[in-house]
PDB file of N, CA, C and O in Angstrom:
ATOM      1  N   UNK A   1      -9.550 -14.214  22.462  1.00  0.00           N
ATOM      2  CA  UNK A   1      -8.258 -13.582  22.347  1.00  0.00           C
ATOM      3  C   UNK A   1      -8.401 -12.107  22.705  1.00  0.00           C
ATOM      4  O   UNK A   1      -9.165 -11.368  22.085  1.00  0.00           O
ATOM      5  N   UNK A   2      -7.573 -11.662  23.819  1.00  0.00           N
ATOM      6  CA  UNK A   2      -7.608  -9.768  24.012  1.00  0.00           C
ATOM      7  C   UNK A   2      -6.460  -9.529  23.236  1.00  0.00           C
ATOM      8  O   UNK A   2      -5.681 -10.427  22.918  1.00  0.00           O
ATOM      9  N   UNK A   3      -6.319  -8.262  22.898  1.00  0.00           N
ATOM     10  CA  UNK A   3      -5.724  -7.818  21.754  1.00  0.00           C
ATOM     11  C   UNK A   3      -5.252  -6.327  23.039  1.00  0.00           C
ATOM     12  O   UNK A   3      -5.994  -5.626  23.728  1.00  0.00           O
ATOM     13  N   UNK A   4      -4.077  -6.335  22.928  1.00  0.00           N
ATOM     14  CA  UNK A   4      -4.171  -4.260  22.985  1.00  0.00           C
ATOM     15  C   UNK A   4      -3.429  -3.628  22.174  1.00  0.00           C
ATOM     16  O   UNK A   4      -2.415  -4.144  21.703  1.00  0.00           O
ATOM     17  N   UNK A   5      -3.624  -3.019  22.031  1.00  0.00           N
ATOM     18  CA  UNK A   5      -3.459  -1.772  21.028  1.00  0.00           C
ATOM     19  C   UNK A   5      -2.747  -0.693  21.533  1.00  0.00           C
ATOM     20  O   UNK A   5      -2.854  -0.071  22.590  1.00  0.00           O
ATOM     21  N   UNK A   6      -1.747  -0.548  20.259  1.00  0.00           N
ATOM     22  CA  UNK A   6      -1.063   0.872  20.676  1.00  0.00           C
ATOM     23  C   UNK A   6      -2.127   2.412  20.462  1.00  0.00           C
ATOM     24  O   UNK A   6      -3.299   2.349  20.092  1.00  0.00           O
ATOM     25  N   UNK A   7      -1.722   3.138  20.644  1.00  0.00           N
ATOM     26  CA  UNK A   7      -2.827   3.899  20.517  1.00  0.00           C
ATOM     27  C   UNK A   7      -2.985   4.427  18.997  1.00  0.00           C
ATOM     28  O   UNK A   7      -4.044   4.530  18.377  1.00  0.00           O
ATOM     29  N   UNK A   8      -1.539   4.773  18.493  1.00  0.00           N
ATOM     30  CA  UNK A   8      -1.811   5.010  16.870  1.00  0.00           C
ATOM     31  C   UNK A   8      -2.876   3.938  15.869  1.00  0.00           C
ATOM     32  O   UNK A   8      -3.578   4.097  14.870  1.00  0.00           O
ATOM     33  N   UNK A   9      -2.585   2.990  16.628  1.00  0.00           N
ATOM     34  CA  UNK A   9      -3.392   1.910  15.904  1.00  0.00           C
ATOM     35  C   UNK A   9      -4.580   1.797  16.172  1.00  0.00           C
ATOM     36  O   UNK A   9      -5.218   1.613  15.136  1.00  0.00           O
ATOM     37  N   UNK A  10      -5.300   1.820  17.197  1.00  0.00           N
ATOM     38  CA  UNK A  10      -6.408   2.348  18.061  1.00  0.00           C
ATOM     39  C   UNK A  10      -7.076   3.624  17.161  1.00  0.00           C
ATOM     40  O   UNK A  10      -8.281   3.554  16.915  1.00  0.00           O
ATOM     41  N   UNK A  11      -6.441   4.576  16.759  1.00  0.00           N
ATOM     42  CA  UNK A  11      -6.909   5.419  15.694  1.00  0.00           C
ATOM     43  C   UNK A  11      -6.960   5.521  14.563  1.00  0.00           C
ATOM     44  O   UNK A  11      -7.195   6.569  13.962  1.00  0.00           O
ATOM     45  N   UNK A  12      -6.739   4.387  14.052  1.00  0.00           N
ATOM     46  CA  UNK A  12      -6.222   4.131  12.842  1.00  0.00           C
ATOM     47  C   UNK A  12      -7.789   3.455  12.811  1.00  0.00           C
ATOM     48  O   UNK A  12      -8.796   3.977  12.332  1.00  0.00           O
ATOM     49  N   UNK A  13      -7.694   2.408  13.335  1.00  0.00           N
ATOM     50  CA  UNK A  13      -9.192   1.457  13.775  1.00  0.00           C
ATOM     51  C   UNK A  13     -10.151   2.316  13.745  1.00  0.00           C
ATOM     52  O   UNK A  13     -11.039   2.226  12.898  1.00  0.00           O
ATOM     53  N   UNK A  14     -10.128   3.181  14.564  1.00  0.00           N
ATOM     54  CA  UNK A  14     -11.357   4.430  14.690  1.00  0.00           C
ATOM     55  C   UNK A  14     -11.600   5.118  13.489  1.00  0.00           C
ATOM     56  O   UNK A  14     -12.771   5.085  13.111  1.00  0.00           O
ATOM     57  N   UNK A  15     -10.934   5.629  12.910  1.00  0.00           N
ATOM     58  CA  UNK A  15     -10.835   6.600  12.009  1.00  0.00           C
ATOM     59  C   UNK A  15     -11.665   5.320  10.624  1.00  0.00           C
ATOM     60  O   UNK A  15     -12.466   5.900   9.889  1.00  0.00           O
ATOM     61  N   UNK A  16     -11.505   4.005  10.371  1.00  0.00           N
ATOM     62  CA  UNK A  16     -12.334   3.018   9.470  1.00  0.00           C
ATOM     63  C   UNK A  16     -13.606   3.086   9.818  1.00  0.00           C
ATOM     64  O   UNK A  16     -14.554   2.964   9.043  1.00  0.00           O
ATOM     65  N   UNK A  17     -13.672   3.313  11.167  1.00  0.00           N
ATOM     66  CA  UNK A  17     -15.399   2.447  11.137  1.00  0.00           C
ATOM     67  C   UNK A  17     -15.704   3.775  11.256  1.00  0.00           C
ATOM     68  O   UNK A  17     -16.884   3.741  10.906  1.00  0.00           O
ATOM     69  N   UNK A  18     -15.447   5.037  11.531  1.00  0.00           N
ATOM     70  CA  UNK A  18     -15.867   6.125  11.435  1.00  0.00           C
ATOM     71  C   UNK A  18     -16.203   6.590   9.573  1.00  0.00           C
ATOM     72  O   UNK A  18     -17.085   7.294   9.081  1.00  0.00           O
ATOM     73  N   UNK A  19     -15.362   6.027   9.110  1.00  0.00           N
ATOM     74  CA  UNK A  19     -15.843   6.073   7.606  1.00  0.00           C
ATOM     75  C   UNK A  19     -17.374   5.612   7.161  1.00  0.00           C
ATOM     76  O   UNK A  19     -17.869   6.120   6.154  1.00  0.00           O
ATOM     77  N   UNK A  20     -18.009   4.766   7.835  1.00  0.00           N
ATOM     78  CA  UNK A  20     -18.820   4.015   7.940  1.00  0.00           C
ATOM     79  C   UNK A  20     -18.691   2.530   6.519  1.00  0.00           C
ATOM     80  O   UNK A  20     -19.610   2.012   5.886  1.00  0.00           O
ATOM     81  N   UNK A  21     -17.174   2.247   6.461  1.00  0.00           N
ATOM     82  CA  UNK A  21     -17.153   1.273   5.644  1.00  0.00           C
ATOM     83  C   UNK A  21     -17.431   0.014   6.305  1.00  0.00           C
ATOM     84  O   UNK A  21     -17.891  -0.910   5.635  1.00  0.00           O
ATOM     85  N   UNK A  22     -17.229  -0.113   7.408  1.00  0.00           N
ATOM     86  CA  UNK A  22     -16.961  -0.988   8.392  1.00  0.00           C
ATOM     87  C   UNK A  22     -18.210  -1.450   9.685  1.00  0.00           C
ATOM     88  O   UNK A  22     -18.744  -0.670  10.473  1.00  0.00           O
ATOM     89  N   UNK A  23     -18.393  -2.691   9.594  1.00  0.00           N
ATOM     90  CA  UNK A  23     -19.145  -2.621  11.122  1.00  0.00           C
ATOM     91  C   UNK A  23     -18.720  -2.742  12.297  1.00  0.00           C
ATOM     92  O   UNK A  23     -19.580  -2.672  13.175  1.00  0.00           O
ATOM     93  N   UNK A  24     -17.601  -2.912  12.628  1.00  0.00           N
ATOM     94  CA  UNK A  24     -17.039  -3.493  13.951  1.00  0.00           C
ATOM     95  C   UNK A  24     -15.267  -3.291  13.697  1.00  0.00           C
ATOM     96  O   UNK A  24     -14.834  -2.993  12.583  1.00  0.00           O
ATOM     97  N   UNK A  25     -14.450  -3.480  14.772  1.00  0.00           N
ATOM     98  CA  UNK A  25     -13.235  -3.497  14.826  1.00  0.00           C
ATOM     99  C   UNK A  25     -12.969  -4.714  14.049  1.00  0.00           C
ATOM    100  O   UNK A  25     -12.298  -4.737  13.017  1.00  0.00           O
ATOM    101  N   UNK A  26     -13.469  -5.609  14.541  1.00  0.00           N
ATOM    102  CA  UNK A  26     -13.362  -6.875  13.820  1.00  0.00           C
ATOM    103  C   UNK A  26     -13.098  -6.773  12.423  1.00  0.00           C
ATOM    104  O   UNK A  26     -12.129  -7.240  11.823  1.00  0.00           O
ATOM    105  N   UNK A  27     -14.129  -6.066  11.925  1.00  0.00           N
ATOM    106  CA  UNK A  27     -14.344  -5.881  10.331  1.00  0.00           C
ATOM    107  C   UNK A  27     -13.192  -5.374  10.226  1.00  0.00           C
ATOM    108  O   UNK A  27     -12.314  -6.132   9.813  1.00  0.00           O
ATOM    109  N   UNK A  28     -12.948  -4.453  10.439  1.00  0.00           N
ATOM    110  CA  UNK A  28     -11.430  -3.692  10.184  1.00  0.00           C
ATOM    111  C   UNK A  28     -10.342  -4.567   9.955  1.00  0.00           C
ATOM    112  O   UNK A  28      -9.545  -4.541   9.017  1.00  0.00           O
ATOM    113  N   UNK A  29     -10.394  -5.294  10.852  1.00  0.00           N
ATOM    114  CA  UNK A  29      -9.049  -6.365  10.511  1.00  0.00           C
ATOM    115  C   UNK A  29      -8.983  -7.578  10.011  1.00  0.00           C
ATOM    116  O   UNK A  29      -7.952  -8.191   9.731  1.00  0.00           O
ATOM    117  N   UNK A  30      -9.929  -7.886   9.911  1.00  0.00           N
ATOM    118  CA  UNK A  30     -10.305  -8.620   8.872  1.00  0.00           C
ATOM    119  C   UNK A  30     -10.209  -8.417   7.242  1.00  0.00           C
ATOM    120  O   UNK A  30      -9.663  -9.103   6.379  1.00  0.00           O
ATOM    121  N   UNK A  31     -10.720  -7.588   7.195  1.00  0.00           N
ATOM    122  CA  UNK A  31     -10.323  -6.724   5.722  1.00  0.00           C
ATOM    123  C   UNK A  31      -8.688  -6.452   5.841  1.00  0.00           C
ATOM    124  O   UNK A  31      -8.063  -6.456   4.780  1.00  0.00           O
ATOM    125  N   UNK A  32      -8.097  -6.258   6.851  1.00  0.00           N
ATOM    126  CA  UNK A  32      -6.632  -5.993   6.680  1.00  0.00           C
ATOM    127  C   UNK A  32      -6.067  -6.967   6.316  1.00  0.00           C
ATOM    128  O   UNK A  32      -5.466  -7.078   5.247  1.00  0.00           O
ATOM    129  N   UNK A  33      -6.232  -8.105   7.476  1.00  0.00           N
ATOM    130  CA  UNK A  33      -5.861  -9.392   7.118  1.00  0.00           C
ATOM    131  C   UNK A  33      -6.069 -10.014   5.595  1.00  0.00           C
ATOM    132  O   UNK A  33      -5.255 -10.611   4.889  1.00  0.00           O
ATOM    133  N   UNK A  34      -7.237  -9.714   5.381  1.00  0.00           N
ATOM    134  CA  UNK A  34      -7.653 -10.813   3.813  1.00  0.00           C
ATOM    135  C   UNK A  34      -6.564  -9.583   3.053  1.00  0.00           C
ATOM    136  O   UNK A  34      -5.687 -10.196   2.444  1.00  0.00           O
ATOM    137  N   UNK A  35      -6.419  -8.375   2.950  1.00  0.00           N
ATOM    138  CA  UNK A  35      -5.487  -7.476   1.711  1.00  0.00           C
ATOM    139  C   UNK A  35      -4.317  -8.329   1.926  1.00  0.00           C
ATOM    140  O   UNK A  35      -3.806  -9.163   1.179  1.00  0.00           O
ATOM    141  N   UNK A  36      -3.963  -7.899   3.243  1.00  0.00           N
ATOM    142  CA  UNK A  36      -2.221  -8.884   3.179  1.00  0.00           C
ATOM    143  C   UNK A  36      -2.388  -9.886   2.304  1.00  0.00           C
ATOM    144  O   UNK A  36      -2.029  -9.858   1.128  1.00  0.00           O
ATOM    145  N   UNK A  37      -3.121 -11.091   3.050  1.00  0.00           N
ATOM    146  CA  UNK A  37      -2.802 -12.276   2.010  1.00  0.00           C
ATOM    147  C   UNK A  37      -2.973 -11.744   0.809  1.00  0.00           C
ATOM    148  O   UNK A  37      -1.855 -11.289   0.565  1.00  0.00           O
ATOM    149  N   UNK A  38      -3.670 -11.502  -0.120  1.00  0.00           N
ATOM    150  CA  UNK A  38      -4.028 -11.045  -1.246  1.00  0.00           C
ATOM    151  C   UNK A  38      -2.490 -10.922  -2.148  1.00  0.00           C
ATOM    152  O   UNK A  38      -1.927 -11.694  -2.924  1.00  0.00           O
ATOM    153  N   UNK A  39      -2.057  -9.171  -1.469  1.00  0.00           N
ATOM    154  CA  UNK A  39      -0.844  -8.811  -1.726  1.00  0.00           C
ATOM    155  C   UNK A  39       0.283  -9.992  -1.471  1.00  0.00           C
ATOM    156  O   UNK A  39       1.405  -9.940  -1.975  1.00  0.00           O
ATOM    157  N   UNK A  40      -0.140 -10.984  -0.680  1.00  0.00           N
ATOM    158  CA  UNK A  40       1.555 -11.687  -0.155  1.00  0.00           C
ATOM    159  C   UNK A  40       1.316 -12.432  -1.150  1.00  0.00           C
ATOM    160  O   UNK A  40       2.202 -12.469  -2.004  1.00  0.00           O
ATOM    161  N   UNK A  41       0.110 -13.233  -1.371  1.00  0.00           N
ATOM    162  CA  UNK A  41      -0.478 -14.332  -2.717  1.00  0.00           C
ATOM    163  C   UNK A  41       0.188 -13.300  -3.883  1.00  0.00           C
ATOM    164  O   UNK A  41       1.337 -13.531  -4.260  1.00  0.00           O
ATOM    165  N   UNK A  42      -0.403 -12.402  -4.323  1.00  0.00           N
ATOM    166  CA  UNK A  42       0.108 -11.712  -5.646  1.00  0.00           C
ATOM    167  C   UNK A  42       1.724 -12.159  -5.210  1.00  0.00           C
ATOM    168  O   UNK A  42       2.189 -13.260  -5.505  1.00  0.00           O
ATOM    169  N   UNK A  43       2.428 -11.184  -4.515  1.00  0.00           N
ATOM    170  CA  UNK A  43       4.001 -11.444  -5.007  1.00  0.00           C
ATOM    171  C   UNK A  43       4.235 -12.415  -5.100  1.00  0.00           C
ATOM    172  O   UNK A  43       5.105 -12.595  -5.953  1.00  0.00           O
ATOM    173  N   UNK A  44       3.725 -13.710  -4.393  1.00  0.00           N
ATOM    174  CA  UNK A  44       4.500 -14.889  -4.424  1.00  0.00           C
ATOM    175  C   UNK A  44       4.328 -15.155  -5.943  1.00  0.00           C
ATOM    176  O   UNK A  44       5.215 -15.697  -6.603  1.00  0.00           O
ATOM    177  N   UNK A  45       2.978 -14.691  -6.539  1.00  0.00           N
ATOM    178  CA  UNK A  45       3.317 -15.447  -8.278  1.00  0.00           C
ATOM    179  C   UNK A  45       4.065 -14.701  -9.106  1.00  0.00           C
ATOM    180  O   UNK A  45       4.266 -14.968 -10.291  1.00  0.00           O
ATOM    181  N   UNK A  46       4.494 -13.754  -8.508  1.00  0.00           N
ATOM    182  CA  UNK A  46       5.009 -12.122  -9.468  1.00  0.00           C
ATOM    183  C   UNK A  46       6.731 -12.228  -8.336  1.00  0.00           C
ATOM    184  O   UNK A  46       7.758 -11.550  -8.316  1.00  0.00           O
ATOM    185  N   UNK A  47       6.492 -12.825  -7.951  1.00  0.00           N
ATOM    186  CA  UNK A  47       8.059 -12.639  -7.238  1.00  0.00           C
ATOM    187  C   UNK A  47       9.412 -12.751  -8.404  1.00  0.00           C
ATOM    188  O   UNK A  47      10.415 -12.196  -7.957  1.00  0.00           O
ATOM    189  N   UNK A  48       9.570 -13.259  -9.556  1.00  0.00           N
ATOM    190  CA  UNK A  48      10.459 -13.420 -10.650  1.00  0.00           C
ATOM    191  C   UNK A  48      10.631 -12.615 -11.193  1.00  0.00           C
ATOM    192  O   UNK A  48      11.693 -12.065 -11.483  1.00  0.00           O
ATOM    193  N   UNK A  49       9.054 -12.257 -11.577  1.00  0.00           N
ATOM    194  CA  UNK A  49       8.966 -11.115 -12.403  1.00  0.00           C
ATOM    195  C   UNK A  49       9.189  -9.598 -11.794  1.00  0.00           C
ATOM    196  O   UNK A  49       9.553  -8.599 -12.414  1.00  0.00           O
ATOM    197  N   UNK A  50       8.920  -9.702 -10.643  1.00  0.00           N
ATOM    198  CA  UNK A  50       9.113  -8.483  -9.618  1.00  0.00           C
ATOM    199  C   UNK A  50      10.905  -8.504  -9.715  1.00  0.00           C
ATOM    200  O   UNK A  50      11.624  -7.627 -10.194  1.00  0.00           O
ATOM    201  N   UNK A  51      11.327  -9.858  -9.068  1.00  0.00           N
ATOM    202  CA  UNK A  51      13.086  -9.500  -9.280  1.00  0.00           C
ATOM    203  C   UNK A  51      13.737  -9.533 -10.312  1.00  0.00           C
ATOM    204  O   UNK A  51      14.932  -9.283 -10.155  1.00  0.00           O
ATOM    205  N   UNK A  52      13.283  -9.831 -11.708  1.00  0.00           N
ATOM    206  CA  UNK A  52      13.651  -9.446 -12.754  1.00  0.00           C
ATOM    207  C   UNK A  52      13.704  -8.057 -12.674  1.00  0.00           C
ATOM    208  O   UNK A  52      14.842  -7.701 -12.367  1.00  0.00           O
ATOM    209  N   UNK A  53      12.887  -7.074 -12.836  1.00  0.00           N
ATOM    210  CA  UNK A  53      12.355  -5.727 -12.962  1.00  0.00           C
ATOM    211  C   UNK A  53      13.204  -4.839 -12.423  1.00  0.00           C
ATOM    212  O   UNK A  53      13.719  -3.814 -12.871  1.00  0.00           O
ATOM    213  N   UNK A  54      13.256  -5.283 -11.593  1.00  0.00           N
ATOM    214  CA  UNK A  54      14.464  -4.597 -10.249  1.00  0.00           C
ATOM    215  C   UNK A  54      15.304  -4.967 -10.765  1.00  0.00           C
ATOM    216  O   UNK A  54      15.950  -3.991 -11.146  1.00  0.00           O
ATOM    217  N   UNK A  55      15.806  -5.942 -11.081  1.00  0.00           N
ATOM    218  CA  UNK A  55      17.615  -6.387 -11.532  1.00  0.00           C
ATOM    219  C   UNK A  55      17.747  -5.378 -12.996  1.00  0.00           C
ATOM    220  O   UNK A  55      18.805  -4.769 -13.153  1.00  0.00           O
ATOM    221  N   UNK A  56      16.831  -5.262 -13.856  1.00  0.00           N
ATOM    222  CA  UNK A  56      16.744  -4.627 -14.810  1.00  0.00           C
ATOM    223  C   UNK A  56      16.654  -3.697 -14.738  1.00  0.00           C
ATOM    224  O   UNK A  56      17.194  -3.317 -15.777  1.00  0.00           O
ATOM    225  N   UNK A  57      16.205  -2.512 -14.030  1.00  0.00           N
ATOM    226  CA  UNK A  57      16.100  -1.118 -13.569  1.00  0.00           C
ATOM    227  C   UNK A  57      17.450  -0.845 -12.883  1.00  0.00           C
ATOM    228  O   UNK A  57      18.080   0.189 -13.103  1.00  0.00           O
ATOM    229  N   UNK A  58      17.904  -1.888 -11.976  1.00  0.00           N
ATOM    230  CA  UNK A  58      19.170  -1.232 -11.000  1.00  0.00           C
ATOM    231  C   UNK A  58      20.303  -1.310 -12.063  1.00  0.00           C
ATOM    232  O   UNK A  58      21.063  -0.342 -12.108  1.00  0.00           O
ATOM    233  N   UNK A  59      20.550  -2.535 -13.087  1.00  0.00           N
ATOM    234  CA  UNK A  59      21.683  -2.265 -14.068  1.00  0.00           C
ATOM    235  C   UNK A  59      21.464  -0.718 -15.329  1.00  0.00           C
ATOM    236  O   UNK A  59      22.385  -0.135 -15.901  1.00  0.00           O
ATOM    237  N   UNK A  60      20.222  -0.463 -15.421  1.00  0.00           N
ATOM    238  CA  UNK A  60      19.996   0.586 -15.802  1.00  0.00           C
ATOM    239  C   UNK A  60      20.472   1.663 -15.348  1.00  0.00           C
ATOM    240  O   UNK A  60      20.996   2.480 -16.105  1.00  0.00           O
ATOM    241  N   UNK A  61      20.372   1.866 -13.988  1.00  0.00           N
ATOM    242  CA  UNK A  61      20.918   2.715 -13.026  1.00  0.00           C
ATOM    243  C   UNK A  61      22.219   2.783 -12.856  1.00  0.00           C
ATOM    244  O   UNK A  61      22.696   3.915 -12.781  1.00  0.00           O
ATOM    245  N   UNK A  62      22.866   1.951 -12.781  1.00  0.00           N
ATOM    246  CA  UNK A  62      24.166   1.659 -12.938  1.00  0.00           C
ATOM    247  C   UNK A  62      25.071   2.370 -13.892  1.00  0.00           C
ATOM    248  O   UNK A  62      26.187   2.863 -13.725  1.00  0.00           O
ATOM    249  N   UNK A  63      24.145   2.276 -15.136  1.00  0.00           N
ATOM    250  CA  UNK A  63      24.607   2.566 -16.146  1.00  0.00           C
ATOM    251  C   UNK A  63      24.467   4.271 -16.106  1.00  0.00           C
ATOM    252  O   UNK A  63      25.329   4.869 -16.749  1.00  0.00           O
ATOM    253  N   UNK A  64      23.652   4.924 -15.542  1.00  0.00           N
ATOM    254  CA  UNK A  64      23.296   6.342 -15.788  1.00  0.00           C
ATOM    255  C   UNK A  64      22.283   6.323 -15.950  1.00  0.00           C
ATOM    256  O   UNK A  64      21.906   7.495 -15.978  1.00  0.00           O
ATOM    257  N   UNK A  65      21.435   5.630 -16.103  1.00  0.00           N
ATOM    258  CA  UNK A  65      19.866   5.989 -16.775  1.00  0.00           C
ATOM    259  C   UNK A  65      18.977   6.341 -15.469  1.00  0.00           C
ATOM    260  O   UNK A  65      19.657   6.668 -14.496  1.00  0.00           O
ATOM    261  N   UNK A  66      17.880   6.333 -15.320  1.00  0.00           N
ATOM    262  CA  UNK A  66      17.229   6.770 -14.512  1.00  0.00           C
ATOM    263  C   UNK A  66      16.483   8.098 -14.652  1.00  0.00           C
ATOM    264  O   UNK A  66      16.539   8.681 -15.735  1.00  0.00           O
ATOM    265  N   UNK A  67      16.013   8.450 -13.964  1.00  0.00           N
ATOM    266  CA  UNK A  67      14.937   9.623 -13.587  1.00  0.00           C
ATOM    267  C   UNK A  67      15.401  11.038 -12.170  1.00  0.00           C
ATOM    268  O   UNK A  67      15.649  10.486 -11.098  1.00  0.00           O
ATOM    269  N   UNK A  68      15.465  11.900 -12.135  1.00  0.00           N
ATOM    270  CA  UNK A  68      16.222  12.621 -11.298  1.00  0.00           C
ATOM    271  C   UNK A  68      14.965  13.001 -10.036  1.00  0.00           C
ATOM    272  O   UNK A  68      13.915  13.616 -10.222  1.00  0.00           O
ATOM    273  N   UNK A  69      15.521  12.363  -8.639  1.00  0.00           N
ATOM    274  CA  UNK A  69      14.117  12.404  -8.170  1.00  0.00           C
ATOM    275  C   UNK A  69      12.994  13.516  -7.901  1.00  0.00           C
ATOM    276  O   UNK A  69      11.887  13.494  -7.362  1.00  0.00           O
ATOM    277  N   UNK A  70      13.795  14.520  -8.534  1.00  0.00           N
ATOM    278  CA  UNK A  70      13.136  15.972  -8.440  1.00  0.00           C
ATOM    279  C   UNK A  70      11.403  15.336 -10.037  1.00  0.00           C
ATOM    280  O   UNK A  70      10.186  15.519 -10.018  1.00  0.00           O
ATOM    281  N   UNK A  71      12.130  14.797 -10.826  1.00  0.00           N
ATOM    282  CA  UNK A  71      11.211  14.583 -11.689  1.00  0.00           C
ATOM    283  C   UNK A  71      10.063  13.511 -11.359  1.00  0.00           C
ATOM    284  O   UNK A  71       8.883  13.696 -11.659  1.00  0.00           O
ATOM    285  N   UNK A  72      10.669  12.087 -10.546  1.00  0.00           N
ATOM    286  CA  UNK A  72       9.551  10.945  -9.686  1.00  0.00           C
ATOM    287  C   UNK A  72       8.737  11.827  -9.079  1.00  0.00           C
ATOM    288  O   UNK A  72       7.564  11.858  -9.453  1.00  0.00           O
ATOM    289  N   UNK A  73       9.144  12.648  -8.114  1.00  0.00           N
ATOM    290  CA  UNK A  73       7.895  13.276  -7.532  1.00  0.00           C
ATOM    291  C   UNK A  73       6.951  13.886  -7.868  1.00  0.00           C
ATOM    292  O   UNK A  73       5.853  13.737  -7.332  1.00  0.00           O
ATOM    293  N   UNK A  74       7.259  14.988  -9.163  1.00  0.00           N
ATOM    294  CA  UNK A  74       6.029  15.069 -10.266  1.00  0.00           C
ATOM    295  C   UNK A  74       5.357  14.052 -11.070  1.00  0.00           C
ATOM    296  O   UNK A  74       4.137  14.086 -11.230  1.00  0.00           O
ATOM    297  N   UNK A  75       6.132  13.109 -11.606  1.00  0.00           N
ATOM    298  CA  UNK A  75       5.716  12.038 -12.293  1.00  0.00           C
ATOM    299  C   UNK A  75       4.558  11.450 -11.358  1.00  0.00           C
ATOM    300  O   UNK A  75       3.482  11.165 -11.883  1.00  0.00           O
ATOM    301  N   UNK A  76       4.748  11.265 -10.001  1.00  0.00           N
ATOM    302  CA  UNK A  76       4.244  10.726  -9.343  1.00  0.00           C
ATOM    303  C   UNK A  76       2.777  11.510  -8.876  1.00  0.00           C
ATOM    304  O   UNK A  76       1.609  11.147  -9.009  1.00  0.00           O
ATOM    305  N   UNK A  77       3.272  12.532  -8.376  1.00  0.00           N
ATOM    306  CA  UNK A  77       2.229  13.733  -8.439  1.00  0.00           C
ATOM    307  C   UNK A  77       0.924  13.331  -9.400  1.00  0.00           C
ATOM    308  O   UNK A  77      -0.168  12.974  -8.958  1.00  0.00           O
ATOM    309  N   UNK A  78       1.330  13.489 -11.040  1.00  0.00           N
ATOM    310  CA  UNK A  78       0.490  13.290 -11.683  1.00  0.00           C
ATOM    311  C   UNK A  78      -0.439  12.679 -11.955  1.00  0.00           C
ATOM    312  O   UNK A  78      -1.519  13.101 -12.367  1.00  0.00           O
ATOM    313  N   UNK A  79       0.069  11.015 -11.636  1.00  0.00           N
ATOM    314  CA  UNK A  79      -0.687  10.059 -11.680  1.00  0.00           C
ATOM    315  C   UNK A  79      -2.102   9.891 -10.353  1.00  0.00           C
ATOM    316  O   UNK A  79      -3.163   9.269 -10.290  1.00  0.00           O
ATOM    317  N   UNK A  80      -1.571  10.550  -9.728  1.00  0.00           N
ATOM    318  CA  UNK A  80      -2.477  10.219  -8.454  1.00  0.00           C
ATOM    319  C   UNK A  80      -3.756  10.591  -8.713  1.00  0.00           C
ATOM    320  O   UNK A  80      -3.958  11.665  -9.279  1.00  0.00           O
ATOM    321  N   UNK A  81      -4.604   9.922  -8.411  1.00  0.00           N
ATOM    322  CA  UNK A  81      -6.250   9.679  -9.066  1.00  0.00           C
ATOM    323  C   UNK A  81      -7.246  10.890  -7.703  1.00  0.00           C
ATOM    324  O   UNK A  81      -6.862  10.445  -6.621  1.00  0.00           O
ATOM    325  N   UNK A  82      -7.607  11.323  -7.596  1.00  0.00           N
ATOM    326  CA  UNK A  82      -8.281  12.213  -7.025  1.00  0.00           C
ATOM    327  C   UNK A  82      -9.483  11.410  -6.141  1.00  0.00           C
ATOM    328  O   UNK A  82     -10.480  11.260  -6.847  1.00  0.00           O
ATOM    329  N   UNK A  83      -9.622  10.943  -4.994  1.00  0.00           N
ATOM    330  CA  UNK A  83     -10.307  10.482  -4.253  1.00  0.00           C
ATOM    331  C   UNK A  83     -11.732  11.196  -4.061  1.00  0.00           C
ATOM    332  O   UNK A  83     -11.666  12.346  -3.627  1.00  0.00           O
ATOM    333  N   UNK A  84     -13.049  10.663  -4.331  1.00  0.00           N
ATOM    334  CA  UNK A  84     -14.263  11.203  -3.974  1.00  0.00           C
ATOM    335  C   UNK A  84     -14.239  11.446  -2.453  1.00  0.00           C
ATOM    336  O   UNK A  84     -13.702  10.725  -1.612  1.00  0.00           O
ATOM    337  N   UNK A  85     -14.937  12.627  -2.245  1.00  0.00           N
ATOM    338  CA  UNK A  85     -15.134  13.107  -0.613  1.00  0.00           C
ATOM    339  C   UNK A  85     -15.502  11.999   0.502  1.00  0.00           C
ATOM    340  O   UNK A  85     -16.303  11.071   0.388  1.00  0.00           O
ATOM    341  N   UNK A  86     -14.961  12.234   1.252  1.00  0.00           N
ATOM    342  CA  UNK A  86     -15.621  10.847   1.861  1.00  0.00           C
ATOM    343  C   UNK A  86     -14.419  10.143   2.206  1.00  0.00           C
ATOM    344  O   UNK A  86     -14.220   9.892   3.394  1.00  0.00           O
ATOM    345  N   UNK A  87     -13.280   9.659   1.004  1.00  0.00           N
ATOM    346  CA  UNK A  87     -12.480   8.983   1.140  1.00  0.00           C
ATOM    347  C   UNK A  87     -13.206   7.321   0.551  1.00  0.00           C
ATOM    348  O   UNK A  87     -12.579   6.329   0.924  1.00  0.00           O
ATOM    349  N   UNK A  88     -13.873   7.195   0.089  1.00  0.00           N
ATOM    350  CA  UNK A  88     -14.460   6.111  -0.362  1.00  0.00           C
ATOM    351  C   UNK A  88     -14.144   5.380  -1.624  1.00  0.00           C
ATOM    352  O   UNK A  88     -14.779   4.369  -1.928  1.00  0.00           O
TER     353      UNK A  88
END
C-alpha cells in the first residue's frame, strides 16, 4: 500500500520518531491506530454514561448554572500536569 501524505502530517510523523519513541513511520501509526480503537472501544462502553453527563450538564446550563469561561480556562490551566523534558 503507498500512502501520501500531506505535508502537516509528514511532520507530525517526523517530529515522533524524532522523539526517539518510535522506530519507523510504521510505528507511528500503528500506535495511532491501536489509541483510536482504544478510545472508540472506551466510548462505545461509556457512550450512556457519556450522554447522560451531557444531558445533565446542558439542563444545568439551561438553568443558569455553569462556569464563566473566563474561569474553565484557569480551572483548566491548573490541572495540567507538567510534562518531563523531552516530551516523554
Amino acid at each position: 500500500m503507498t500512502i501520501t501524505l500531506q505535508p502537516e502530517l509528514e511532520a507530525l510523523i517526523r517530529k515522533r520518531l524524532e522523539s526517539g519513541a518510535f522506530q519507523d513511520a510504521e510505528d507511528v501509526l500503528r500506535r495511532a491506530l491501536e489509541s483510536q480503537d482504544a478510545e472508540e472501544a472506551w466510548l462505545e462502553l461509556h457512550r450512556r454514561e457519556v450522554g447522560e453527563k451531557l444531558e445533565r450538564a446542558m439542563e444545568e446550563f439551561d438553568r443558569g448554572g455553569g462556569i464563566p469561561a473566563s474561569q474553565v480556562r484557569l480551572r483548566l490551566e491548573a490541572m495540567k500536569v507538567p510534562r518531563p523534558a523531552g516530551g516523554k
